[in-house]
Backbone bond lengths (Angstrom), bond angles and torsions (degrees), N, CA, C in turn:
res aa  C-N    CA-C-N  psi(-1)  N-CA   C-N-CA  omega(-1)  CA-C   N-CA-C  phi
1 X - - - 1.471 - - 1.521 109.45 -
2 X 1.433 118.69 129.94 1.455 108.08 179.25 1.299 100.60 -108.84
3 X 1.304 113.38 178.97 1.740 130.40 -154.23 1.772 94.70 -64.69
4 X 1.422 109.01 -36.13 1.654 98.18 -169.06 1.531 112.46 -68.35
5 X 1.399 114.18 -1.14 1.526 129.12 -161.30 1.353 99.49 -65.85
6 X 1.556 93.87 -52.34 1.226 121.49 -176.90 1.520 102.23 -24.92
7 X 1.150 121.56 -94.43 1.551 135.23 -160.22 1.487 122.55 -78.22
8 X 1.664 105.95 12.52 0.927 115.78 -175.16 1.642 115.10 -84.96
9 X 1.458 120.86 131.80 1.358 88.18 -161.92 1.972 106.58 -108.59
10 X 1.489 133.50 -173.88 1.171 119.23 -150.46 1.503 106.07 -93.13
11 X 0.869 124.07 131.10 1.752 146.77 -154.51 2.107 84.22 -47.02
12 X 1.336 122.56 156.76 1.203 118.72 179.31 1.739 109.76 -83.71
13 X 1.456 105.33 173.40 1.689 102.03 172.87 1.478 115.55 -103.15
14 X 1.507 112.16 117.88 1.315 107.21 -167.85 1.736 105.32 -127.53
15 X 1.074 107.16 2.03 1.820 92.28 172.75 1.585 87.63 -158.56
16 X 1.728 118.39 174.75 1.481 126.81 -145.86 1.471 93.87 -87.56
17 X 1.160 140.04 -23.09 1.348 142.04 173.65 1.701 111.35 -60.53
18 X 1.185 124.38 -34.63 1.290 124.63 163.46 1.313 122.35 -81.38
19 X 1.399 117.97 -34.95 1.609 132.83 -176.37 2.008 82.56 -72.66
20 X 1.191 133.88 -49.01 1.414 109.56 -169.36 1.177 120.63 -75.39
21 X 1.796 113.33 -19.27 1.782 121.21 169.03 1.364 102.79 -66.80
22 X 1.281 134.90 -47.63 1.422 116.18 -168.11 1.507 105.79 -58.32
23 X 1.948 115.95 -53.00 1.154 110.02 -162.86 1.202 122.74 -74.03
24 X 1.464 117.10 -1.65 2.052 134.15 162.58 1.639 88.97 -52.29
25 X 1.417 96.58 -72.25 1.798 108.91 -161.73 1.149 121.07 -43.37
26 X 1.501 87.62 -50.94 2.052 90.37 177.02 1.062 120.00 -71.57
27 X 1.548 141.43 -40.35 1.361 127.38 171.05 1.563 108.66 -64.29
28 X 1.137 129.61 -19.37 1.663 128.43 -172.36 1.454 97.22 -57.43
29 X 1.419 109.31 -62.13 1.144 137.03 -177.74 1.498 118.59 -33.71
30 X 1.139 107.43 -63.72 1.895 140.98 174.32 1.441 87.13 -57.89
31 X 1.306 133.75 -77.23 1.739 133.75 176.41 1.618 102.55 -27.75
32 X 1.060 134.08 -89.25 1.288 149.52 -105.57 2.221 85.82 -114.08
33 X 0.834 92.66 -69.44 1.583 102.63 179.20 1.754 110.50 -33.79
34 X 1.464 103.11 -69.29 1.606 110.13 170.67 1.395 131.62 -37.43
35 X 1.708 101.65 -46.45 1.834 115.93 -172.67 1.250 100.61 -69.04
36 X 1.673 108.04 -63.19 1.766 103.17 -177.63 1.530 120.98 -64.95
37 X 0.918 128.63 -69.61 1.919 118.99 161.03 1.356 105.58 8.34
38 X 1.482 100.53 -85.55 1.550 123.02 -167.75 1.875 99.32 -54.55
39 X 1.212 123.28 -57.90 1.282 112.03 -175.55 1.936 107.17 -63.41
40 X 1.095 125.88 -21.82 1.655 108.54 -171.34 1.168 84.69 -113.72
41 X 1.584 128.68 39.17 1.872 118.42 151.14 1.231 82.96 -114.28
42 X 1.399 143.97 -34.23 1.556 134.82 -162.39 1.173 112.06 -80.15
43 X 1.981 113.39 -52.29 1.892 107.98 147.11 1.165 130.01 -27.70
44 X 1.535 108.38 -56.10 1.325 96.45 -156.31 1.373 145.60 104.45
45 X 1.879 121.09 -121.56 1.251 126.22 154.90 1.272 121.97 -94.72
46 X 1.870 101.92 -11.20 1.393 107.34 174.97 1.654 116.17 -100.25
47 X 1.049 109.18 33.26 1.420 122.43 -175.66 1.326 115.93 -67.41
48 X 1.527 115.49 -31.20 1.648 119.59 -175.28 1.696 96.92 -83.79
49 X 1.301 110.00 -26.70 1.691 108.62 177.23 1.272 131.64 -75.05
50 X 1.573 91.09 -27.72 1.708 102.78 170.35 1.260 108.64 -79.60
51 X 1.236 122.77 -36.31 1.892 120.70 -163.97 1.702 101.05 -96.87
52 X 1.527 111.41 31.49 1.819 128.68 166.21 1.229 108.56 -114.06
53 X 1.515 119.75 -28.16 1.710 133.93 -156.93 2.109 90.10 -73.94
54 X 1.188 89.51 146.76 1.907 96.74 -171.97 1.773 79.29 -89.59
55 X 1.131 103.12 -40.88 1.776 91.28 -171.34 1.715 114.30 -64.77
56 X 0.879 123.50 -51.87 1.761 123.67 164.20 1.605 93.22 -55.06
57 X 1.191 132.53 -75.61 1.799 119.02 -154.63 1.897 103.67 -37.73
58 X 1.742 106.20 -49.34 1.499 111.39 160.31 1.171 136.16 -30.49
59 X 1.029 118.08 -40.48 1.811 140.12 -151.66 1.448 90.16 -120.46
60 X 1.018 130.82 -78.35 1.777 120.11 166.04 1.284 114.74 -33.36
61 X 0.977 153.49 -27.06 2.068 147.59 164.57 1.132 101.65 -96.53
62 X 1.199 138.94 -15.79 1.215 137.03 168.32 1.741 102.76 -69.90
63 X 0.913 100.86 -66.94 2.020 108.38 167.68 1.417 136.76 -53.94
64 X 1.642 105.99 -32.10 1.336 121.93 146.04 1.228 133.01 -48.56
65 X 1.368 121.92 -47.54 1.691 135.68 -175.78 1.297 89.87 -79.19
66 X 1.521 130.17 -66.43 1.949 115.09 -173.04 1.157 105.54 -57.09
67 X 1.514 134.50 -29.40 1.506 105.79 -177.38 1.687 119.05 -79.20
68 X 1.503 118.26 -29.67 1.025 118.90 -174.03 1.657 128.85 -50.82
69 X 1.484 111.83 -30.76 1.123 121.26 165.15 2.022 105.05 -65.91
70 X 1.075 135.39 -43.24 1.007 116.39 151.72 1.133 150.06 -46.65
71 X 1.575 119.99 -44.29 1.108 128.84 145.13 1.930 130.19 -37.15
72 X 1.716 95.46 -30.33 1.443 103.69 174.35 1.422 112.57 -63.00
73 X 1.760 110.85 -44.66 1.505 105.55 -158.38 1.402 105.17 -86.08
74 X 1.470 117.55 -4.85 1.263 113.18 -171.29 1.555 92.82 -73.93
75 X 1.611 126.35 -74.57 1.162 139.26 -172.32 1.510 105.92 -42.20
76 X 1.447 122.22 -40.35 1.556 96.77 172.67 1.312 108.31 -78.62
77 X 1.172 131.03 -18.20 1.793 104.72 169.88 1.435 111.79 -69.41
78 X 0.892 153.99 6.52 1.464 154.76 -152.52 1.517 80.89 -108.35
79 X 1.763 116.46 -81.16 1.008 121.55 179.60 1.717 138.62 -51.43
80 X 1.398 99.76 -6.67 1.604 117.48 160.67 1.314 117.94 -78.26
81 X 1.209 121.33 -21.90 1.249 150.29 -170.08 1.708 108.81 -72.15
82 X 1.397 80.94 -69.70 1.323 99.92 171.32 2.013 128.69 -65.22
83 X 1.305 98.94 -17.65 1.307 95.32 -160.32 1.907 95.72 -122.26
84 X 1.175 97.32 12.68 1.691 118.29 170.04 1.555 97.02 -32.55
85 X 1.361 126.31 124.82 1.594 127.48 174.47 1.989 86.01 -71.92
86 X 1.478 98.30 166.23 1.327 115.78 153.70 1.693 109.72 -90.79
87 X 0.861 128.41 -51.81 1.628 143.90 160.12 1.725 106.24 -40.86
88 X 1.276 123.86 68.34 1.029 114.47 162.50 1.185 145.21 -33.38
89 X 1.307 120.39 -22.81 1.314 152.63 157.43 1.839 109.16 -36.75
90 X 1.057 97.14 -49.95 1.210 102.82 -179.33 1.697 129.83 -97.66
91 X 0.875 103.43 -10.54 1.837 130.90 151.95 1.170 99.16 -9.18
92 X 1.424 114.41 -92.22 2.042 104.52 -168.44 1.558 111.24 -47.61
93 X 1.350 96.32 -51.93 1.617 101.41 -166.38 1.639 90.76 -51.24
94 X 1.093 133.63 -94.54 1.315 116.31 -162.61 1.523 128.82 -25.68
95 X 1.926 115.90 -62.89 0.878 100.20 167.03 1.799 133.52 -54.73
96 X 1.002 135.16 -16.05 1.412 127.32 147.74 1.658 129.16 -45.64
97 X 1.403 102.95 -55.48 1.245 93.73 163.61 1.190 124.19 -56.04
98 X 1.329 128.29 -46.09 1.217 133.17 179.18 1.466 117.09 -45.69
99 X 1.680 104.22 -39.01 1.477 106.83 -175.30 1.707 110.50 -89.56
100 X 0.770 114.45 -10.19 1.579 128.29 159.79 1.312 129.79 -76.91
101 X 1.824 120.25 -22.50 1.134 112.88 162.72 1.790 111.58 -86.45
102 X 1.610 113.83 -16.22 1.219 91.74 176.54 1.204 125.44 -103.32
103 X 1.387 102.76 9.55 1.488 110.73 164.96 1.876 122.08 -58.96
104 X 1.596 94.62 -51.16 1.186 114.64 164.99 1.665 124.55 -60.60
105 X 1.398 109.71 -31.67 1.795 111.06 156.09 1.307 104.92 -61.57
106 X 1.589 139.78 -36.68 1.341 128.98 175.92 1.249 129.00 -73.18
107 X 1.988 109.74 -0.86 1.216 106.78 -165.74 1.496 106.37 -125.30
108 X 1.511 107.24 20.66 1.567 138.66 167.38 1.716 97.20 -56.93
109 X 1.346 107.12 -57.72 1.733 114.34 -159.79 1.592 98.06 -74.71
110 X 1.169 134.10 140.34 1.650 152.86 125.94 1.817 92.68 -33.09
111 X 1.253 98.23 153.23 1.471 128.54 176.81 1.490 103.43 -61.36
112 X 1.660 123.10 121.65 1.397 118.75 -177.09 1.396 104.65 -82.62
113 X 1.820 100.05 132.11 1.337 107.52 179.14 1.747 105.74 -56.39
114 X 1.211 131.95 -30.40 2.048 118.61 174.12 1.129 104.63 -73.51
115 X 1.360 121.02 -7.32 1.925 103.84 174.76 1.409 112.45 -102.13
116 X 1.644 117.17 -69.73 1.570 108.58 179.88 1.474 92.52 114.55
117 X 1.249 120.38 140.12 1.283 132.58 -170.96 1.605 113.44 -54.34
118 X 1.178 122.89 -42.75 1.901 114.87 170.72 1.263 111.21 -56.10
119 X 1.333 104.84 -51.00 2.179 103.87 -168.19 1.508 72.62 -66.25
120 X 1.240 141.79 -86.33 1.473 121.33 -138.04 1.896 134.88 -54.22
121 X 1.490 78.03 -19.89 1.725 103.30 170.67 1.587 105.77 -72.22
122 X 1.537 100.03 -53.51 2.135 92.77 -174.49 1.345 107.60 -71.63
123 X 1.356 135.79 -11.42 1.186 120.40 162.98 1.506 139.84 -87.38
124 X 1.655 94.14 -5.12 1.351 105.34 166.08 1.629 103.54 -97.59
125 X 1.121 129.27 23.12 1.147 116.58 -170.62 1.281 97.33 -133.67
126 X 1.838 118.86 -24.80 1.461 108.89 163.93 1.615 115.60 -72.14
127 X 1.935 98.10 -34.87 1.576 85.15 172.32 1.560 138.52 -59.65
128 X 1.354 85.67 3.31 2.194 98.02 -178.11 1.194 98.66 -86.25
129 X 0.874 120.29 -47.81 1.833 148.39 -172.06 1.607 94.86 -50.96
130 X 1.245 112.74 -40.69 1.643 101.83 -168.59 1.463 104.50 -114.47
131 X 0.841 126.86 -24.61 1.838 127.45 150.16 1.311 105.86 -33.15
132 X 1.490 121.19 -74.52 1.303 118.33 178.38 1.419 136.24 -60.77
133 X 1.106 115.35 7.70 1.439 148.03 -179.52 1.835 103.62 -84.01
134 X 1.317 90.26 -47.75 1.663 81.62 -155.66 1.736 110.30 -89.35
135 X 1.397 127.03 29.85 1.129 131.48 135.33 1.558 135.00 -99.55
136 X 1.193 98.23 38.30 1.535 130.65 -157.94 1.887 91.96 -100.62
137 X 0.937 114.87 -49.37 1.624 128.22 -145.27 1.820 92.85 -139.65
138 X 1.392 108.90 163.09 1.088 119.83 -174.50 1.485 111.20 -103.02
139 X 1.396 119.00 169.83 1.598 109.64 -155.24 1.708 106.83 -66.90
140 X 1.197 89.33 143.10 1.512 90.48 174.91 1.546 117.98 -107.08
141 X 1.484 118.85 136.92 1.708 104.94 175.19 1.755 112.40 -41.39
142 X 1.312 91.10 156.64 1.340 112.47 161.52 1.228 122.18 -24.87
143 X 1.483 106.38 -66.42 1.702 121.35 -169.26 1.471 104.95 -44.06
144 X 1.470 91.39 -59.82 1.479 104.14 -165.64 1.778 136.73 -41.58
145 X 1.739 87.23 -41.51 1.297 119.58 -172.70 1.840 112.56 -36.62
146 X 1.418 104.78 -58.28 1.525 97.09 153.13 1.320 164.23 -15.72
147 X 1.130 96.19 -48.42 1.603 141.27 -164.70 1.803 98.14 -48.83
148 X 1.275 111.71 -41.11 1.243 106.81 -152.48 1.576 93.85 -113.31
149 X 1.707 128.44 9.93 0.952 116.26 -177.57 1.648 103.18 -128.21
150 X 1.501 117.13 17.79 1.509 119.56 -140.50 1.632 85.15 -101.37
151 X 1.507 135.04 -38.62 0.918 139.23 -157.20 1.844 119.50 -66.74
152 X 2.099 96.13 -44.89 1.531 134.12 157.71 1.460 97.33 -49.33
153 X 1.566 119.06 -51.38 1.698 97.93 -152.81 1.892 102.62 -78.23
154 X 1.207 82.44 -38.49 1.989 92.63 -176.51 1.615 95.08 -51.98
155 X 1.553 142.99 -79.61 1.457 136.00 -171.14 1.208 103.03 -39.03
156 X 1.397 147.94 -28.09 1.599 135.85 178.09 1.666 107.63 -72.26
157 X 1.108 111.20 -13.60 1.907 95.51 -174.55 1.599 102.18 -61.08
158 X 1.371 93.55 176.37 1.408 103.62 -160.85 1.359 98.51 -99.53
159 X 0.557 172.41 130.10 1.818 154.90 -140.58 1.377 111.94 120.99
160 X 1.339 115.86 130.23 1.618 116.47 167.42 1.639 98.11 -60.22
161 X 1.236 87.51 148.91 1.850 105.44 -176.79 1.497 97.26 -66.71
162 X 1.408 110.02 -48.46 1.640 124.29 -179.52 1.930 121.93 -26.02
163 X 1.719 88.13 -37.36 1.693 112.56 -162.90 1.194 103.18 -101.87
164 X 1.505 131.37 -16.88 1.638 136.14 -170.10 1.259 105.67 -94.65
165 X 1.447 117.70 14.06 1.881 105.89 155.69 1.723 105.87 44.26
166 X 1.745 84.27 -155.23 2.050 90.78 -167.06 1.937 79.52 -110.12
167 X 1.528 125.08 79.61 0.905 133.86 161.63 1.374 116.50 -93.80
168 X 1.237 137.33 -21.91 1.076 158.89 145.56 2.243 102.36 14.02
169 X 1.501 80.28 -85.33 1.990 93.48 178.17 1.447 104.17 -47.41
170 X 1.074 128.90 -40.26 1.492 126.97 -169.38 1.607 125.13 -67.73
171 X 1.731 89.68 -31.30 1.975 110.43 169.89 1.194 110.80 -67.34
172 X 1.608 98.40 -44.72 1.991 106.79 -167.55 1.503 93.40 -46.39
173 X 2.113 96.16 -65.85 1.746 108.83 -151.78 2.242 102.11 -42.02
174 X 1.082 95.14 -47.26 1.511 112.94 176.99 1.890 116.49 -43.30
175 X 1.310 98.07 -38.86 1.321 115.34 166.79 1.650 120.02 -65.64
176 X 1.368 109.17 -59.04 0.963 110.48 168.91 1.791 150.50 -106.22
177 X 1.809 80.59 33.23 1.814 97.54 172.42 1.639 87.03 -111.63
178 X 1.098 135.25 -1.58 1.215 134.87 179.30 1.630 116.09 -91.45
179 X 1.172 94.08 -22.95 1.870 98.31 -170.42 1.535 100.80 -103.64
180 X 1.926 117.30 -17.39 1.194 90.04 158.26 1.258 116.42 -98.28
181 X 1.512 129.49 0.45 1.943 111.01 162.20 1.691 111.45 -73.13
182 X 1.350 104.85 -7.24 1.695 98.32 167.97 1.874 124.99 -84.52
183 X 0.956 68.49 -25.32 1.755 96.90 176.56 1.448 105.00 -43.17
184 X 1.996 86.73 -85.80 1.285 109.66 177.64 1.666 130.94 -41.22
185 X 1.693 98.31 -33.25 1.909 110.72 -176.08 1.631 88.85 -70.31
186 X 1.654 108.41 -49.38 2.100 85.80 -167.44 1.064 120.85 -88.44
187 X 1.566 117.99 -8.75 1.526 112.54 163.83 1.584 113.69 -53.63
188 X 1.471 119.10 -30.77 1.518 138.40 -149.62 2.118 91.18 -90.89
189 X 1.300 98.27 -45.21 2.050 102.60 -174.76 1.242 95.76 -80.99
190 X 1.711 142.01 -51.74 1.569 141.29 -111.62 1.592 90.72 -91.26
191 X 1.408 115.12 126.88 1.230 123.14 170.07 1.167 104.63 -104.45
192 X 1.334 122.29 83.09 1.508 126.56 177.42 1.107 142.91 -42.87
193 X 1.282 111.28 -18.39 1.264 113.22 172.32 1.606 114.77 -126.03
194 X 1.218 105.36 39.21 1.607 105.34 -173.29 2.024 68.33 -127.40
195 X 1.296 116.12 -51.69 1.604 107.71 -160.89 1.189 110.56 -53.20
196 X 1.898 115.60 -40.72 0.870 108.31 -174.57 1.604 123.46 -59.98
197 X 1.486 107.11 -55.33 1.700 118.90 169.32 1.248 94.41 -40.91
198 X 1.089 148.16 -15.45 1.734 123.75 -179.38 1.582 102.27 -90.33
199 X 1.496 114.84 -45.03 1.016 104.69 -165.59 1.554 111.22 -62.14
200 X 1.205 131.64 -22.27 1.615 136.05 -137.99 1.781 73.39 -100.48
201 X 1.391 122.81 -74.16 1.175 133.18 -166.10 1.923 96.20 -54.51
202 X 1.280 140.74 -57.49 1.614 114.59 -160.79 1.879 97.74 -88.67
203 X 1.228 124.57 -22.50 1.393 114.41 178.50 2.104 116.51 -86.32
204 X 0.968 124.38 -3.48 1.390 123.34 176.34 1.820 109.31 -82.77
């Protein structure tokens, strides 16, 4: 990376092939970012000892892969949000597409060797389940967006339940100062109406 990298800022989102890389990235991110944090604040000083143990590296990708599908539906509601037609008319149809391109971001990954083809099937099948959900209700802030997935993401840490105290509020808050700096980054790239014309035109 050279110094101009630096200030360079990230190219905008203008057709569904980019709108589905961000929303890969950002739930990866939301997955993977949350578990470890939270596990080397719960370690501690023994944090470099725990993240050596074959049994935590296990149990950590094991927790990674279930959350990521969470992380998916969160980030596409953000982006449903955002990409809300004015033409109500066209409401489902979009959100379908929408839920069809990130189905297909979920179907990027091969079957994780810690899950096994059923867990990886019911979680792509709950993640349909909650895609289709979110034209149910009208957009919700950022913050909020969480709310209903914060409870799922906290039981995936890797951690005896025994040792995770009333940490609980601290995952949510974590959840949802995160979904509004995601918010804010694709409100800031999303060319809304170029994404949308992509989506209508590469998903029909």
């Amino acid at each position: 990376m050279g110094l101009l990298d630096l200030f360079r800022r990230d190219p905008p989102i203008r057709d569904a092939h980019a709108l589905a890389d961000f929303i890969d990235q950002r739930a990866a991110f939301v997955a993977q970012k949350g578990i470890y944090e939270y596990s080397r604040a719960r370690a501690g000083h023994y944090a470099k000892v725990l993240f050596r143990e074959p049994e935590f590296q296990a149990a950590a990708d094991n927790s990674r892969w279930r959350a990521y599908p969470l992380g998916l539906a969160m980030v596409a509601e953000l982006a449903a949000g955002l990409l809300r037609p004015a033409d109500r008319s066209d409401q489902n149809d979009q959100l379908e597409r929408l839920r069809t391109l990130v189905l297909t971001v979920f179907d990027r990954y091969p079957v994780p060797i810690a899950l096994g083809d059923r867990v990886w099937s019911d979680l792509r099948e709950e993640l349909a389940h909650r895609l289709a959900l979110i034209g149910l209700h009208p957009p919700k802030w950022a913050k909020d967006v969480p709310e209903q997935f914060a409870d799922a993401y906290f039981d995936l840490m890797p951690i005896h339940e025994k040792l995770r105290g009333r940490d609980a509020p601290a995952v949510r808050s974590y959840l949802r100062v995160t979904m509004c700096n995601i918010h804010d980054e694709l409100a800031n790239r999303l060319d809304t109406a170029a994404v949308t014309n992509s989506l209508r035109a590469s998903l029909t």
